[in-house]
N, C-alpha and C positions, 0 to 999 in steps of 0.2 A: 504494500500500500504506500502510495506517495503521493505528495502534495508539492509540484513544480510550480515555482514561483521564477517568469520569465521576462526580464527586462523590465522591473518595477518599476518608476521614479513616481514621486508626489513632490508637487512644488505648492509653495506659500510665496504669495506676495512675490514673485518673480523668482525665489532662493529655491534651489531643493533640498529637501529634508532626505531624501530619497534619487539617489540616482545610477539607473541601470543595472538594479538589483538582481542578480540571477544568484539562486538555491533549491535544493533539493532536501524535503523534511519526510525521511522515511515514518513506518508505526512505530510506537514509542514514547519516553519524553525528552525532547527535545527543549535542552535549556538554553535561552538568548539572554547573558551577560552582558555590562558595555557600558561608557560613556552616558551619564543623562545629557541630554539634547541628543543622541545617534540618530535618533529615530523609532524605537524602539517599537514605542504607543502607537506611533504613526502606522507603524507595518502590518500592528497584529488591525489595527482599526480596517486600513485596506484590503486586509485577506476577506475582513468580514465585509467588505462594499460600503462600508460608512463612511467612506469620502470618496473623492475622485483619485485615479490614479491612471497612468502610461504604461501600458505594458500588460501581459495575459498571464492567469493563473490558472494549474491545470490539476486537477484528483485524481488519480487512477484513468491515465491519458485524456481523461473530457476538460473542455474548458467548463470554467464555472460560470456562473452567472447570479442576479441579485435572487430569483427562486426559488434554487437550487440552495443556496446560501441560507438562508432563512430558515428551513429544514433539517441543515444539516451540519453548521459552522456554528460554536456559539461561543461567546467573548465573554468573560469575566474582568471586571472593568475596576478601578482602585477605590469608588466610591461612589454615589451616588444611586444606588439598588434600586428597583420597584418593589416595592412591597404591598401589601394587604390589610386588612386589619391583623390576622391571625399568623405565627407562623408556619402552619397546614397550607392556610389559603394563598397566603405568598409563594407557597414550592411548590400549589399545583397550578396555581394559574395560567404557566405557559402552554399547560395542557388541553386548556382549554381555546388557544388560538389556531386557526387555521389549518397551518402548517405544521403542527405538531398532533393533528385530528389524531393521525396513525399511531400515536407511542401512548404506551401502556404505562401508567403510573404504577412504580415496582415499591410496594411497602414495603418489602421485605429487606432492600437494597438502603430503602428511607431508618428503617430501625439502626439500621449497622452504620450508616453515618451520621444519624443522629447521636447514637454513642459516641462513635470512634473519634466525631469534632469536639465531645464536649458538651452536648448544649442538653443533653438527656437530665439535667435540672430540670427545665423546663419542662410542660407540657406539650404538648403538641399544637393546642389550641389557644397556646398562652399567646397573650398581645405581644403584639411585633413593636410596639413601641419601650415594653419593658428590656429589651435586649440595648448592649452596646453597641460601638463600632467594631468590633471584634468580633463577634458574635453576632451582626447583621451579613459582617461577609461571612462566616460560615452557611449560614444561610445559603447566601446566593450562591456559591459552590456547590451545595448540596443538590439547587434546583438546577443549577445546570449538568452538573453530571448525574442529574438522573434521567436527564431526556436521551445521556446516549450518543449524544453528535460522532459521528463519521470523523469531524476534525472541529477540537478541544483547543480552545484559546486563554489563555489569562495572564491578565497584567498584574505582576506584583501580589498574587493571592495570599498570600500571609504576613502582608505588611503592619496586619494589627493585631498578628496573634503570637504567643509567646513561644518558645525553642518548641518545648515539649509537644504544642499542638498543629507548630508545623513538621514535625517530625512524622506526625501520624495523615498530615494532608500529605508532604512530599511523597511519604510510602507508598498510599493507598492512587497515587498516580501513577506511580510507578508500574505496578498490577492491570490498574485502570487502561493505562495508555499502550498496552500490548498490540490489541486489535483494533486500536486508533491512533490519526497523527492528532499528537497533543504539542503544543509550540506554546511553553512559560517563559513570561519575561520575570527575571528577578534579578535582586542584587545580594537576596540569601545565600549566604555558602552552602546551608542546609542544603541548598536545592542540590547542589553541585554531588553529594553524596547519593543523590537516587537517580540523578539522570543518564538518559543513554547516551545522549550528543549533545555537545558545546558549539555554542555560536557565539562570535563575540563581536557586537556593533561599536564601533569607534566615530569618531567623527572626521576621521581623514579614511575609511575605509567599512570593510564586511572581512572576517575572517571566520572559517569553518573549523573548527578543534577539531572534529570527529567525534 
């Protein structure tokens, strides 16, 4: 399974943030290291079509499209979550959209990361407002890998939880991203202990670790 990304660029205001990107993100996790201002945010935002961009990206040889994407790409993002009143009704609501008709809400998968995050103080039903910022992005992690995406995005997903509970996110990726391309941006070391491949964005270049 691969995710070809061919001759990216994104430009602001005349500058590119982004220019003549080409890489290859096999199954796995795939960790993006690097420079704040590289572009980081910018890349994972474009794989998912949230802005405009130069250049084709392809999944298992198909080109993608905005669709296609919607479906089957999903981005965890460094703040700003949707939520609900409840936190049940906030991880199933995506479920309830459109393009997500097809996928089955897995309780069973919902108990074991409700544990494994932490948050199993709570209820299930408890108000989404009694939670932290720590503990809203668990959340949102949770609702997005329970949809299952094809290809797993996230920006900085344990930038407000402590060693020990990202030890149990990094892992449970690790497993997770076998039989999907998963692509984290972090500046955690932790990450750097469960991942398969190292990318590292600079601001004078792209370099691949392997």
């Amino acid at each position: 399974m691969c995710l070809f990304v061919e001759n990216l660029s994104v430009e602001y205001s005349g500058k590119y943030v982004l220019k003549n990107l080409t890489v290859k993100f096999y199954s796995g996790f795939n960790l993006i290291m690097g420079d704040s201002g590289s572009g980081k945010t910018t890349f994972l935002k474009a794989l998912c079509y949230l802005l405009d961009f130069k250049g084709k990206v392809y999944f298992k040889d198909k080109e993608l499209n905005k669709t296609w994407v919607r479906g089957n790409c999903k981005l965890i993002v460094q703040s700003g979550y949707y939520t609900e009143n409840t936190i049940i009704s906030t991880i199933k609501k995506p479920f309830e959209l459109k393009y997500n008709k097809e996928k089955n809400f897995d309780g069973n998968m919902f108990k074991k990361l409700f544990g494994l995050f932490g948050l199993d103080k709570f209820s299930s039903d408890e108000s989404i407002n009694k939670l932290s910022g720590g503990e809203l992005q668990r959340v949102a992690l949770i609702r997005a890998l329970l949809l299952k995406p094809k290809i797993f995005l996230a920006d900085e997903p344990t930038s407000n939880l402590d060693d020990n509970v990202s030890k149990k996110v990094y892992g449970f990726f690790r497993e997770y991203c076998k039989n999907r391309v998963c692509i984290i941006v972090s500046h955690d070391p932790i990450a750097r202990e469960f991942s398969d491949s190292l990318f590292y964005f600079s601001k004078k270049g792209f370099v691949d670790y392997g």
